[in-house]
C-alpha positions as a LaTeX table, in Angstrom:
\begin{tabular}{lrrr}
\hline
Residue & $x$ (\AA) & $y$ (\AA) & $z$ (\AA) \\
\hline
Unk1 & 0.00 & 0.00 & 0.00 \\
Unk2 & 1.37 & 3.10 & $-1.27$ \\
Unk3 & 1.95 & 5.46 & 2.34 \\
Unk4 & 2.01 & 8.64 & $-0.33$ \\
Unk5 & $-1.47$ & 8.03 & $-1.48$ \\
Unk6 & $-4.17$ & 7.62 & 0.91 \\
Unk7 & $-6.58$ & 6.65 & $-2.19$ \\
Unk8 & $-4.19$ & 3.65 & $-3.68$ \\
Unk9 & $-5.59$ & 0.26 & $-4.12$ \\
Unk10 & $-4.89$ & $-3.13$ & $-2.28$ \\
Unk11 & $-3.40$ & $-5.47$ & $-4.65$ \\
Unk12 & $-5.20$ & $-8.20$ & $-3.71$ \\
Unk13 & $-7.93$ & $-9.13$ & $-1.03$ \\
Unk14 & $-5.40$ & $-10.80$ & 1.45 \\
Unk15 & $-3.31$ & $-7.71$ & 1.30 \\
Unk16 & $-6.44$ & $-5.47$ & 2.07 \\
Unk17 & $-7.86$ & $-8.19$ & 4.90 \\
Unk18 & $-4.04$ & $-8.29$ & 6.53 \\
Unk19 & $-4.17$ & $-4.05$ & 6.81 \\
Unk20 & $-8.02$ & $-3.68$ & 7.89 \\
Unk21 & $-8.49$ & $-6.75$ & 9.74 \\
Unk22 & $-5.25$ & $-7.25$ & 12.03 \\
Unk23 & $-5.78$ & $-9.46$ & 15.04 \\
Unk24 & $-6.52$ & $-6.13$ & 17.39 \\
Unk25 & $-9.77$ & $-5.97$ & 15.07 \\
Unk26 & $-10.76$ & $-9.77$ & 14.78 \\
Unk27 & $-10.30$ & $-10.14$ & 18.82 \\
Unk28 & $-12.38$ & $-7.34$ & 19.96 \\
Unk29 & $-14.58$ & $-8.92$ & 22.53 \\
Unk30 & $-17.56$ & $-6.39$ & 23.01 \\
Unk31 & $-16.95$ & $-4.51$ & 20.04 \\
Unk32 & $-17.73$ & $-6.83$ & 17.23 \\
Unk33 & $-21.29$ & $-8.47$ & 16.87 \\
Unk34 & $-21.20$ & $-12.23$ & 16.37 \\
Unk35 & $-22.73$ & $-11.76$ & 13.03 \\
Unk36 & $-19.51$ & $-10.11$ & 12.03 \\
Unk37 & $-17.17$ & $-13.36$ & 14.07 \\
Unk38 & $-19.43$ & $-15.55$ & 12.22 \\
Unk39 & $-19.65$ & $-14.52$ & 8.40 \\
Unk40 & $-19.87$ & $-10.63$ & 7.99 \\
Unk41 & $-15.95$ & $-10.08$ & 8.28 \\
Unk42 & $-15.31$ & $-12.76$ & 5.72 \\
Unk43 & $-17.58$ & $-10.96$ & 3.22 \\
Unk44 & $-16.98$ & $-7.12$ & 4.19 \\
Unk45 & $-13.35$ & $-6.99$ & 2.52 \\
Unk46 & $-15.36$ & $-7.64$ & $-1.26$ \\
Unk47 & $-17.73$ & $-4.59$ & $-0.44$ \\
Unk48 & $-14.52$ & $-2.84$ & 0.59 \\
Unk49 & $-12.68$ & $-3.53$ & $-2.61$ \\
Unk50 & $-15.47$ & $-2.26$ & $-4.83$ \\
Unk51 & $-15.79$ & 1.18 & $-2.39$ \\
Unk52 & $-11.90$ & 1.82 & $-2.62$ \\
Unk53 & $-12.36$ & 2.06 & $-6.04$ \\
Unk54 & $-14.43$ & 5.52 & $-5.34$ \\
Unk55 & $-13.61$ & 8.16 & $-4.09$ \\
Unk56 & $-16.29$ & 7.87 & $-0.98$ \\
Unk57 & $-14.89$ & 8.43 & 2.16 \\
Unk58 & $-14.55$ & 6.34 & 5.38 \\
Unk59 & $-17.18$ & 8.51 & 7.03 \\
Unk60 & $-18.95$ & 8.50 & 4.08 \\
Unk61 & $-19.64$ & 4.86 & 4.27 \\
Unk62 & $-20.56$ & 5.52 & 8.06 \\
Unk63 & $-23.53$ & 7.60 & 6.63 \\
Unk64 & $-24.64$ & 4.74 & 4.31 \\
Unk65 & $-24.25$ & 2.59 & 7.43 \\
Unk66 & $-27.47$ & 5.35 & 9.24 \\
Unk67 & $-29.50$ & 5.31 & 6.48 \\
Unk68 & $-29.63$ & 1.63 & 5.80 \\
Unk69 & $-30.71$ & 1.00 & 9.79 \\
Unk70 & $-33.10$ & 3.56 & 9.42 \\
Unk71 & $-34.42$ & 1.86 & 6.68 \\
Unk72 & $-34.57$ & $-0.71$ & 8.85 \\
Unk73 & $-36.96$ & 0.51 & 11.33 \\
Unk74 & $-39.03$ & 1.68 & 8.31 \\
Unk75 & $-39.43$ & $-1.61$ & 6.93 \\
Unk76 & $-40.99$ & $-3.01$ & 9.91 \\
Unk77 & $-44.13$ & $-0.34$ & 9.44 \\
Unk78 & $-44.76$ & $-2.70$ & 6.71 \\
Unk79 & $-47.37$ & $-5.18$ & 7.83 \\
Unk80 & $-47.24$ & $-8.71$ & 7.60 \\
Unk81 & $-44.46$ & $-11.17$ & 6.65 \\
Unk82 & $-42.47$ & $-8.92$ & 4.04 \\
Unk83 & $-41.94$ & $-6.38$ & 6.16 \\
Unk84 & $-40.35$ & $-8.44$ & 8.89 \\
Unk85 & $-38.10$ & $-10.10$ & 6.17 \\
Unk86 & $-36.90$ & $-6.74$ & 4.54 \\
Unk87 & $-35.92$ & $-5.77$ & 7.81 \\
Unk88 & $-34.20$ & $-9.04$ & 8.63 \\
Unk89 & $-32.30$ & $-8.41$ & 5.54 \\
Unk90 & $-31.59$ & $-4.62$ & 6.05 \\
Unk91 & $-30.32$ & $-5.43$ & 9.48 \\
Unk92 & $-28.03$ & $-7.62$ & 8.47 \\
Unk93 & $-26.65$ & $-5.11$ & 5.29 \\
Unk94 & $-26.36$ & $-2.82$ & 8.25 \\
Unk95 & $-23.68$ & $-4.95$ & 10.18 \\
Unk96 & $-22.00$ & $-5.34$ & 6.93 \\
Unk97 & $-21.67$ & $-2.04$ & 6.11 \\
Unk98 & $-20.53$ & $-1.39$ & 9.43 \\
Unk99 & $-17.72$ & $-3.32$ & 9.47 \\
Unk100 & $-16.89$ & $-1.77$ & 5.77 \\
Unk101 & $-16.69$ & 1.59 & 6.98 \\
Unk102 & $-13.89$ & 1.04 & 9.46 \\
Unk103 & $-11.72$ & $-0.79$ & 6.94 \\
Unk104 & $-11.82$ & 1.94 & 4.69 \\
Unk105 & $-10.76$ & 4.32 & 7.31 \\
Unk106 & $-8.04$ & 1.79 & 8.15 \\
Unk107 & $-6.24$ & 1.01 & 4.60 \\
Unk108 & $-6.59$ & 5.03 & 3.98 \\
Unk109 & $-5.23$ & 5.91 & 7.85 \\
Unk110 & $-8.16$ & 8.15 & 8.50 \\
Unk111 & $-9.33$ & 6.77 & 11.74 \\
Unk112 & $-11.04$ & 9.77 & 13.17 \\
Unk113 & $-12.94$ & 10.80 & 16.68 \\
Unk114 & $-16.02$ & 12.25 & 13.93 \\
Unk115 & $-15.96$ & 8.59 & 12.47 \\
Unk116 & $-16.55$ & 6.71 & 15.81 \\
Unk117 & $-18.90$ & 9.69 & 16.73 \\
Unk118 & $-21.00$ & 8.79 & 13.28 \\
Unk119 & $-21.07$ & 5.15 & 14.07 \\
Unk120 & $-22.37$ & 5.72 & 17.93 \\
Unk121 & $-25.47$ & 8.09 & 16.42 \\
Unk122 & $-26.15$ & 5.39 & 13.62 \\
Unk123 & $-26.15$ & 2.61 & 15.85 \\
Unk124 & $-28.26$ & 5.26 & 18.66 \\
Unk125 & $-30.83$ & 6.03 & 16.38 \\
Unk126 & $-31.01$ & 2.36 & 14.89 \\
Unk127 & $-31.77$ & 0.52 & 17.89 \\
Unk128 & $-34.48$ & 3.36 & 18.92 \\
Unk129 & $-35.78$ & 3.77 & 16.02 \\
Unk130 & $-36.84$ & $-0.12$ & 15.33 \\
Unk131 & $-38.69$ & $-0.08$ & 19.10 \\
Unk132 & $-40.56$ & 2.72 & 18.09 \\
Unk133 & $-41.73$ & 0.88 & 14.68 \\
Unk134 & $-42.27$ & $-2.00$ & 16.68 \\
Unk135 & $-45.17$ & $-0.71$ & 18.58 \\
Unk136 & $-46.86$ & 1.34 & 15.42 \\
Unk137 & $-46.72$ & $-2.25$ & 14.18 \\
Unk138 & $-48.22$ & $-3.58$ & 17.68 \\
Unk139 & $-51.00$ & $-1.17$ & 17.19 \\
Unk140 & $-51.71$ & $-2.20$ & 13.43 \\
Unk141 & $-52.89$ & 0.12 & 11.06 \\
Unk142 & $-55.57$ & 1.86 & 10.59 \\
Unk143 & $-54.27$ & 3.81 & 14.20 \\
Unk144 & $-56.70$ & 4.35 & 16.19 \\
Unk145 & $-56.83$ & 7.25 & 19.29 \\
Unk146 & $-56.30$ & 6.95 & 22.03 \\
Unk147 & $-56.88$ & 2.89 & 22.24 \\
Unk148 & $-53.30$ & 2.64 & 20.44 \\
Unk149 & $-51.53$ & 5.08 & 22.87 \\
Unk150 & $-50.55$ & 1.89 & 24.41 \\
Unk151 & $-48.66$ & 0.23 & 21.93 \\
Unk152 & $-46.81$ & 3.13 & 20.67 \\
Unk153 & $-46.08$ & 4.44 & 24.36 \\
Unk154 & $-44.78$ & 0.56 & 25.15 \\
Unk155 & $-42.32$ & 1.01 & 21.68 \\
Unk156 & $-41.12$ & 4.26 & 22.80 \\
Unk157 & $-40.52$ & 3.31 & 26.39 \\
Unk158 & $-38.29$ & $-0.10$ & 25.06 \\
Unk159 & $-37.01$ & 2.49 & 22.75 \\
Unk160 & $-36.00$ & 4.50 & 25.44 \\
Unk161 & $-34.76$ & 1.76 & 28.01 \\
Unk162 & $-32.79$ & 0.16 & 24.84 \\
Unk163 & $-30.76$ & 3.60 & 24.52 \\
Unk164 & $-30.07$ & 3.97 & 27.92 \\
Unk165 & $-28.80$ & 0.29 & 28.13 \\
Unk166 & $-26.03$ & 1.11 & 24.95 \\
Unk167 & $-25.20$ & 4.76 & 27.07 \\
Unk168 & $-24.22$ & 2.64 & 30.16 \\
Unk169 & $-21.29$ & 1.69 & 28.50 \\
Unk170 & $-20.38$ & 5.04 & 26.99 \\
Unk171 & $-20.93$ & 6.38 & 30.35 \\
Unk172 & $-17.96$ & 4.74 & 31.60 \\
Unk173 & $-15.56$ & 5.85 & 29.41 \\
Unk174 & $-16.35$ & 8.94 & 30.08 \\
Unk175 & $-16.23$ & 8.88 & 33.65 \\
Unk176 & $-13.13$ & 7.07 & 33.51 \\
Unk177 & $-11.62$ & 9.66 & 31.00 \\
Unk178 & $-12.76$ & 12.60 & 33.60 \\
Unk179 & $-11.06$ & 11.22 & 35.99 \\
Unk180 & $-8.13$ & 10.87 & 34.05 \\
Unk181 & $-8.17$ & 7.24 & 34.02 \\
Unk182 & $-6.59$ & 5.37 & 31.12 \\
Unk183 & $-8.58$ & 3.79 & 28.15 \\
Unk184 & $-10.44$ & 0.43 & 29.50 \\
Unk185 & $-9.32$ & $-2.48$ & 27.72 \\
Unk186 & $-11.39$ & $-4.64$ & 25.90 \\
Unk187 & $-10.94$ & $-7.93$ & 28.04 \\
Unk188 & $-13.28$ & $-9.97$ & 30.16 \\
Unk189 & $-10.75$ & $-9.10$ & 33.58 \\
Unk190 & $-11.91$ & $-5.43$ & 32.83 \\
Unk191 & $-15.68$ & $-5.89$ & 32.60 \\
Unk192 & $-16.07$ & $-8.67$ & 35.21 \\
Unk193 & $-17.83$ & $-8.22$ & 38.45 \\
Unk194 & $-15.14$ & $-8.73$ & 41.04 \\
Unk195 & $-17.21$ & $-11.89$ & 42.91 \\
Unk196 & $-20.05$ & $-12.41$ & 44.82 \\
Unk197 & $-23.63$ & $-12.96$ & 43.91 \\
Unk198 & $-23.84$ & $-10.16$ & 40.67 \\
Unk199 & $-20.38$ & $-12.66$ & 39.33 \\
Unk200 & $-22.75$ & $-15.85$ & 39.78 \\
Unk201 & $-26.00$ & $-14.11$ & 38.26 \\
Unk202 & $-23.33$ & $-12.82$ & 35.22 \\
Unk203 & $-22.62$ & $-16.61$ & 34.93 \\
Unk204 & $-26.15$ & $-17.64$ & 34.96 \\
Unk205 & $-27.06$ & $-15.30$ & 32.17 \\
Unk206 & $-24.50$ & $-16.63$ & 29.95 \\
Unk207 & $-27.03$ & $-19.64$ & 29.80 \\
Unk208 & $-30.25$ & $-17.08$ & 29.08 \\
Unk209 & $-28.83$ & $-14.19$ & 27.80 \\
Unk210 & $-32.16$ & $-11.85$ & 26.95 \\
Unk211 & $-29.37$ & $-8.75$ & 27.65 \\
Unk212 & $-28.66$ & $-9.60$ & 24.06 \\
Unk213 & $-31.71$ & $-9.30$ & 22.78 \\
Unk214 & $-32.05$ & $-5.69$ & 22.11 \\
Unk215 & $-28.99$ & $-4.96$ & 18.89 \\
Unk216 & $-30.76$ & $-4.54$ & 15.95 \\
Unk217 & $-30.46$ & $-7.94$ & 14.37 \\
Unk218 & $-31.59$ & $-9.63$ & 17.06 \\
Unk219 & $-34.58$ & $-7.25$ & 17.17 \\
Unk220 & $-35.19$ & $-7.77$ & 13.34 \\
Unk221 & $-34.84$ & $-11.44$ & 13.99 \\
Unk222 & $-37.47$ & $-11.53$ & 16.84 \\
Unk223 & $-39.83$ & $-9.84$ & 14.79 \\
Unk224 & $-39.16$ & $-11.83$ & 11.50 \\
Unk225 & $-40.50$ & $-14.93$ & 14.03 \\
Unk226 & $-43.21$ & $-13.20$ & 15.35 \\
Unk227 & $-44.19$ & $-12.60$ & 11.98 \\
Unk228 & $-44.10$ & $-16.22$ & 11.19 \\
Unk229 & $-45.60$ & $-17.26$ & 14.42 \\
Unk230 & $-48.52$ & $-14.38$ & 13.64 \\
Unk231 & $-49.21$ & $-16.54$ & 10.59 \\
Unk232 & $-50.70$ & $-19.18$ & 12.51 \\
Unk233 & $-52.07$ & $-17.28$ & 15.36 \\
Unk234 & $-53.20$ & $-13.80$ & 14.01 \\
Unk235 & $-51.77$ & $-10.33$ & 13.76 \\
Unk236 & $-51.16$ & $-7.72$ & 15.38 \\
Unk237 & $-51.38$ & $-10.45$ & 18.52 \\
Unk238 & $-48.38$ & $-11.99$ & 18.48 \\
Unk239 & $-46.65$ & $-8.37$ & 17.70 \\
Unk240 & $-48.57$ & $-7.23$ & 21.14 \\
Unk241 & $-47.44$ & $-9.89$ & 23.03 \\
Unk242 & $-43.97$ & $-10.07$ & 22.11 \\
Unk243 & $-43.68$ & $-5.81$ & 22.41 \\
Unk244 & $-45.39$ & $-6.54$ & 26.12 \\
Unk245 & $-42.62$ & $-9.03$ & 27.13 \\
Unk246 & $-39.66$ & $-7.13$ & 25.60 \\
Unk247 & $-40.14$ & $-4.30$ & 28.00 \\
Unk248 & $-39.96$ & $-5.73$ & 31.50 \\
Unk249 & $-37.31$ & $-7.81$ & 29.84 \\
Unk250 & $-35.14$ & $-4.86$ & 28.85 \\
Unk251 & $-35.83$ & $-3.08$ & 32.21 \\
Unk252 & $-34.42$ & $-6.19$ & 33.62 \\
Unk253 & $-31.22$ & $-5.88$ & 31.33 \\
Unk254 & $-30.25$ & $-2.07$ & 32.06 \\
Unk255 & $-30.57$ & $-2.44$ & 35.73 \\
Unk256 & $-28.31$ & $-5.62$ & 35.54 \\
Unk257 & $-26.12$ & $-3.93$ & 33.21 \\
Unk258 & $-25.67$ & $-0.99$ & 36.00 \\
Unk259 & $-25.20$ & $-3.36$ & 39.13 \\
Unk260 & $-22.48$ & $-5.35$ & 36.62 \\
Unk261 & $-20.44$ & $-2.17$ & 36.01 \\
Unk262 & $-20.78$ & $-1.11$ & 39.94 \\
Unk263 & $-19.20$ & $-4.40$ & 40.77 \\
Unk264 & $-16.69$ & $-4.31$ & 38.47 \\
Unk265 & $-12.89$ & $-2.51$ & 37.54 \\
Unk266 & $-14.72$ & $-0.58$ & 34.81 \\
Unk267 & $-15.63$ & 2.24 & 37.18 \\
Unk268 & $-12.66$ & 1.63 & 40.19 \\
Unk269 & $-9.64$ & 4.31 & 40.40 \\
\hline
\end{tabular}
């Protein structure tokens, strides 16, 4: 790779997956989704290729990244089967996209703070905006007033619990950075509780983790099976029902997510 010219091409796909994909990038353990561990990172360096060839920047391809998971969320006001499906699909071009955009900004060497700050409001406004469809598509059209309020409050509250759950996380870092702490590695010894019962209950979850529930493909995936199950057993029922059991669910998540950082290094001097 040419260091002169920040727009020169890889010569070859190994060459561009040995600069964008070191082992720093493959062993990230909270950063990358298991979609991209399990196929997306074998398939983003082909999209790659083809968007080195333009001139499209890194964040650039960040902005792609928002407008395909907002499309995401929009698919799901769809009704019935094909909706569910498009978003399945969507969600999963989202990921992909995602992991495009930081490969481009590694083989060109523009890594910037605006890039990560693009990929925290895409991934933000993705993961509210798909609650929030989720309860229009509880309440079914034609909307009716107020006998819908429900559904559409229950979306934006799992909307709003879901956001607060992915600023936990950011919250740390910047607490640690105010204190003048140093960057927190990405290892299981850092995000551990220290012992005790909220260790054990950490362990437990491994073997039902609903905490996990609430990215975007694993929204898009519950809803793609609701859709089937709805099939057999009616619509907008099945929506209602798995909307109602989603929230006290994700309640459940955040305030475990907050007792797990408490007990752990992440927030210790």
């Amino acid at each position: 790779m040419s260091q002169a010219d920040p727009y020169a091409r890889p010569s070859s796909i190994a060459e561009l997956r040995a600069v964008t994909q070191p082992p720093e990038v493959r062993g990230r353990r909270n950063a990358e989704h298991w979609t991209a561990s399990l196929y997306l990172r074998n398939l983003s360096p082909y999209l790659t290729w083809w968007l080195l060839k333009t001139r499209i920047s890194a964040n650039g391809v960040t902005g792609l990244m928002i407008l395909v998971g907002w499309s995401t969320a929009a698919a799901l006001l769809i009704p019935g089967i094909w909706g569910a499906l498009l978003a399945v699909v969507l969600g999963q071009l989202q990921m992909l996209v995602d992991c495009c955009d930081g490969e481009v900004a590694r083989w060109r060497r523009t890594s910037s703070p605006a890039g990560v700050f693009l990929d925290k409001v895409g991934h933000y406004s993705t993961e509210a905006l798909i609650p929030l469809a989720l309860g229009i598509r509880a309440a079914a059209y034609p909307l009716e007033f107020p006998a819908d309020f429900l559904f559409t409050t229950l979306g934006a509250l799992l909307a709003l619990v879901i956001v607060l759950n992915k600023a936990l996380n950011d919250m740390v870092h910047v607490a640690r950075a105010n204190a003048g702490l140093t960057k927190l590695a990405d290892t299981h010894g850092e995000t551990a509780p220290r012992g005790g019962l909220v260790a054990k209950l950490r362990k437990a979850a491994k073997f039902l983790p609903f905490h996990r529930l609430y990215h975007s493909v694993e929204l898009t995936l519950i809803v793609f099976a609701a859709a089937l199950v709805g099939l057999v057993f009616g619509q907008p029922f099945i929506d209602r029902v798995v909307l109602i059991a989603l929230v006290p669910l994700a309640i459940l998540a955040v305030i475990g997510h907050f007792v797990a950082i408490m007990a752990s290094n992440r927030v210790r001097s």
